[in-house]
C-alpha positions as CSV (number, residue, x, y, z in Angstrom):
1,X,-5.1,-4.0,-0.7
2,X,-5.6,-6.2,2.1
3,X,-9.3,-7.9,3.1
4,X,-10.0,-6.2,6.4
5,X,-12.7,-4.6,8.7
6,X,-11.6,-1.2,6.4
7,X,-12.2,-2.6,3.0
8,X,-15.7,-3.9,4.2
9,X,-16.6,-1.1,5.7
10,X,-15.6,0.7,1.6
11,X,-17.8,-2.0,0.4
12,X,-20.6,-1.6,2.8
13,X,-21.2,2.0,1.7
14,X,-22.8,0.5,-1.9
15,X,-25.6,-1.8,-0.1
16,X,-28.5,-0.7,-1.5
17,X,-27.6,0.7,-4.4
18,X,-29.3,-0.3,-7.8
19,X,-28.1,-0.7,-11.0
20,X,-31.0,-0.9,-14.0
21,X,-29.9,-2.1,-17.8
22,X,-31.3,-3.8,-20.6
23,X,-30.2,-7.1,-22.1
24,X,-32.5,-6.4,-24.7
25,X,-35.2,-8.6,-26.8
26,X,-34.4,-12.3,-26.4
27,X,-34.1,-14.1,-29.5
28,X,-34.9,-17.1,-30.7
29,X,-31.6,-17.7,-31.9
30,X,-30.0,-16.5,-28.4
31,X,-32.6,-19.3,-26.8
32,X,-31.8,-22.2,-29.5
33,X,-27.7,-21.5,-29.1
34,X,-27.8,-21.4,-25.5
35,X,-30.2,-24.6,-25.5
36,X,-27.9,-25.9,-27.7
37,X,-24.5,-25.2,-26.2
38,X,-26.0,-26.6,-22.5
39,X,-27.2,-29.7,-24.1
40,X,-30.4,-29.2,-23.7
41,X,-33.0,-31.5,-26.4
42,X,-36.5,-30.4,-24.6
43,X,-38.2,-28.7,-28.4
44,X,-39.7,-26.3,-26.0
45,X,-36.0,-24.1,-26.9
46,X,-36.3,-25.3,-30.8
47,X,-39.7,-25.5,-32.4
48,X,-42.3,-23.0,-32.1
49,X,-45.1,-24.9,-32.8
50,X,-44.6,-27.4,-30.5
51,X,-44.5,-24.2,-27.9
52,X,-47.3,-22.7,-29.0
53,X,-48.8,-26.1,-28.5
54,X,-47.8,-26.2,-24.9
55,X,-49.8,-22.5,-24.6
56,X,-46.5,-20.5,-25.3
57,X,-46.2,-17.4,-27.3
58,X,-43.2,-18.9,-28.8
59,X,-40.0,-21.0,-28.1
60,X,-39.1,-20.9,-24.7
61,X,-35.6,-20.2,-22.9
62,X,-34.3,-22.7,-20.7
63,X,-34.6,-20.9,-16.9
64,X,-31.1,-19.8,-16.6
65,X,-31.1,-18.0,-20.2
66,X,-30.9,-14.3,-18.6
67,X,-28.6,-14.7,-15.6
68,X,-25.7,-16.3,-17.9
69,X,-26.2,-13.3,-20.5
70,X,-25.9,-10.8,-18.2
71,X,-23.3,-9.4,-20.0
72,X,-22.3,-10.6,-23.5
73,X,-19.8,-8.1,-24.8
74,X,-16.8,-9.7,-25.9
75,X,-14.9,-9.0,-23.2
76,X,-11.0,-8.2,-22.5
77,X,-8.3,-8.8,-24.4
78,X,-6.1,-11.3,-23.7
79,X,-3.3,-8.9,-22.6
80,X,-5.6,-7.5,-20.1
81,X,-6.2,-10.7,-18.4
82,X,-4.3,-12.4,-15.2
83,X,-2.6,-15.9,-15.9
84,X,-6.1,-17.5,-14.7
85,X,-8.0,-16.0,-16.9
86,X,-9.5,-13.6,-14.7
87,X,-9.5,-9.9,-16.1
88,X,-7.1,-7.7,-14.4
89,X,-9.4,-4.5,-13.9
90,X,-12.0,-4.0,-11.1
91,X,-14.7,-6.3,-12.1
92,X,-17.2,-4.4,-9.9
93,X,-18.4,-1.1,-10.4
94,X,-17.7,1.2,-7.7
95,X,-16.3,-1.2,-5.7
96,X,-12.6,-0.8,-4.4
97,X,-11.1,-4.3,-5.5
98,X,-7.6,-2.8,-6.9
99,X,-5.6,-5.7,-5.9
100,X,-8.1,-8.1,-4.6
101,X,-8.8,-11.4,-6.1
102,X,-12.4,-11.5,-7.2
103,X,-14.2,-14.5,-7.7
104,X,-17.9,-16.2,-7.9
105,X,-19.1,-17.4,-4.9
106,X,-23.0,-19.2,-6.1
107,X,-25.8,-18.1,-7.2
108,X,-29.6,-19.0,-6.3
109,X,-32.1,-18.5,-8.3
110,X,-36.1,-18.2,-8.6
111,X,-37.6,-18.8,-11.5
112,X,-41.4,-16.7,-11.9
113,X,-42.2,-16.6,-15.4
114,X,-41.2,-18.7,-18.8
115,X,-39.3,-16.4,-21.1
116,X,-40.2,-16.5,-25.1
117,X,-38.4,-15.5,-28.0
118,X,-39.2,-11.6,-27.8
119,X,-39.3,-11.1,-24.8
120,X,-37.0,-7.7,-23.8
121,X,-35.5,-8.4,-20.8
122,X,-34.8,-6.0,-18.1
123,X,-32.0,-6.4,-15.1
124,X,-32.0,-4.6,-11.8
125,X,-28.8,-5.4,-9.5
126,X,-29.3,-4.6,-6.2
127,X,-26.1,-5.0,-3.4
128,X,-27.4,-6.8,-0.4
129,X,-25.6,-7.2,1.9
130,X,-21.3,-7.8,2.6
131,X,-19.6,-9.8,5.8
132,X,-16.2,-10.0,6.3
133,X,-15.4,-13.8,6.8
134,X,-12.4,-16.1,8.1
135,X,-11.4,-19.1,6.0
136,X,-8.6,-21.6,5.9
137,X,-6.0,-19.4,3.9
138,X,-7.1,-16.3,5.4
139,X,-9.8,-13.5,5.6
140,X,-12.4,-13.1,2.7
141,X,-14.7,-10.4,2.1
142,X,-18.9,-12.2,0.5
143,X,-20.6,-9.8,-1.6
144,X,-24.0,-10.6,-2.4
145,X,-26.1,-9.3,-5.1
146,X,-30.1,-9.3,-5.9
147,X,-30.9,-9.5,-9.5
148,X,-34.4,-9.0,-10.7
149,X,-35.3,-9.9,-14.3
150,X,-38.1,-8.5,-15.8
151,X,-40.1,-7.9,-19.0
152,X,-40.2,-4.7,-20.3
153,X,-43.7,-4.2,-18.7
154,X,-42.2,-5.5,-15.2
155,X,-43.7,-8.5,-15.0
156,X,-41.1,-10.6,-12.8
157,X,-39.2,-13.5,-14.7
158,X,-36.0,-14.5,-12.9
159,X,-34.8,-13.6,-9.9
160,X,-31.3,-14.6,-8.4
161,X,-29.3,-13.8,-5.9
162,X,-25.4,-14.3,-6.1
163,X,-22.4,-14.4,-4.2
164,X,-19.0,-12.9,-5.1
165,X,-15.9,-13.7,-2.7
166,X,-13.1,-11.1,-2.4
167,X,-9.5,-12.2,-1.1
């Protein structure tokens, strides 16, 4: 499928659009393994009372915590992935990429409120915006994408706002 005015204009028919799920309580194991496996030593992610100390509810997540576990299913097979790694399905939902390399473009992020083990998180993606773009090895199509994090009672905790490139 080639990256043209035709695709974006496909694309552009999803801005808007919202998608709602829930990752679910956040553990206090999910927090200390992710501390763990980002090398992060703060106890704030490891020992409760030293948390509670600090006027926590319990251990705290480091920031990024949510928008890295967006999605922790175990994910395709090997067969069904490209030589890079990349799986070879649409990666986006509802979007026509059938032959389009997809890949992450950034991501910014706001951080509003600590998250504690317990906390149930709730994701809501929202499609901003997508511009058709000119690079070095040819046209590129930037998706970008609002995510808002909140608690099950919707108080805000993260929000981020990432890129996705299409070529």
């Amino acid at each position: 499928m080639p990256v043209d005015e035709t695709l974006l204009d496909s694309i552009r028919t999803n801005i808007g659009s919202e998608t709602t799920h829930t990752l679910g309580p956040i553990t206090a194991l999910m927090i200390r393994r992710y501390a763990r496996a980002i090398g992060e030593s703060n106890p704030l992610h490891y020992d409760a009372e030293f948390a509670r100390g600090c006027g926590h509810a319990d251990i705290v997540a480091p920031p990024n915590l949510v928008t890295a576990i967006t999605c922790w299913d175990e994910g395709p097979a090997a067969e069904d992935l490209s030589t890079d790694g990349t799986p070879r399905t649409p990666q986006l939902s509802g979007l026509p990429t059938s032959g389009v390399r997809v890949m992450g473009g950034g991501e910014d992020m706001e951080f509003h409120t600590p998250i504690t083990a317990g906390t149930t998180v709730v994701e809501r993606s929202t499609m901003i915006d997508a511009e058709l773009l000119q690079g070095r090895t040819g046209r590129f199509i930037v998706v970008r994408y609002r995510h808002e994090f909140v608690d099950d009672a919707g108080l805000p905790l993260v929000t981020s706002t990432r890129k996705v490139l299409l070529r």
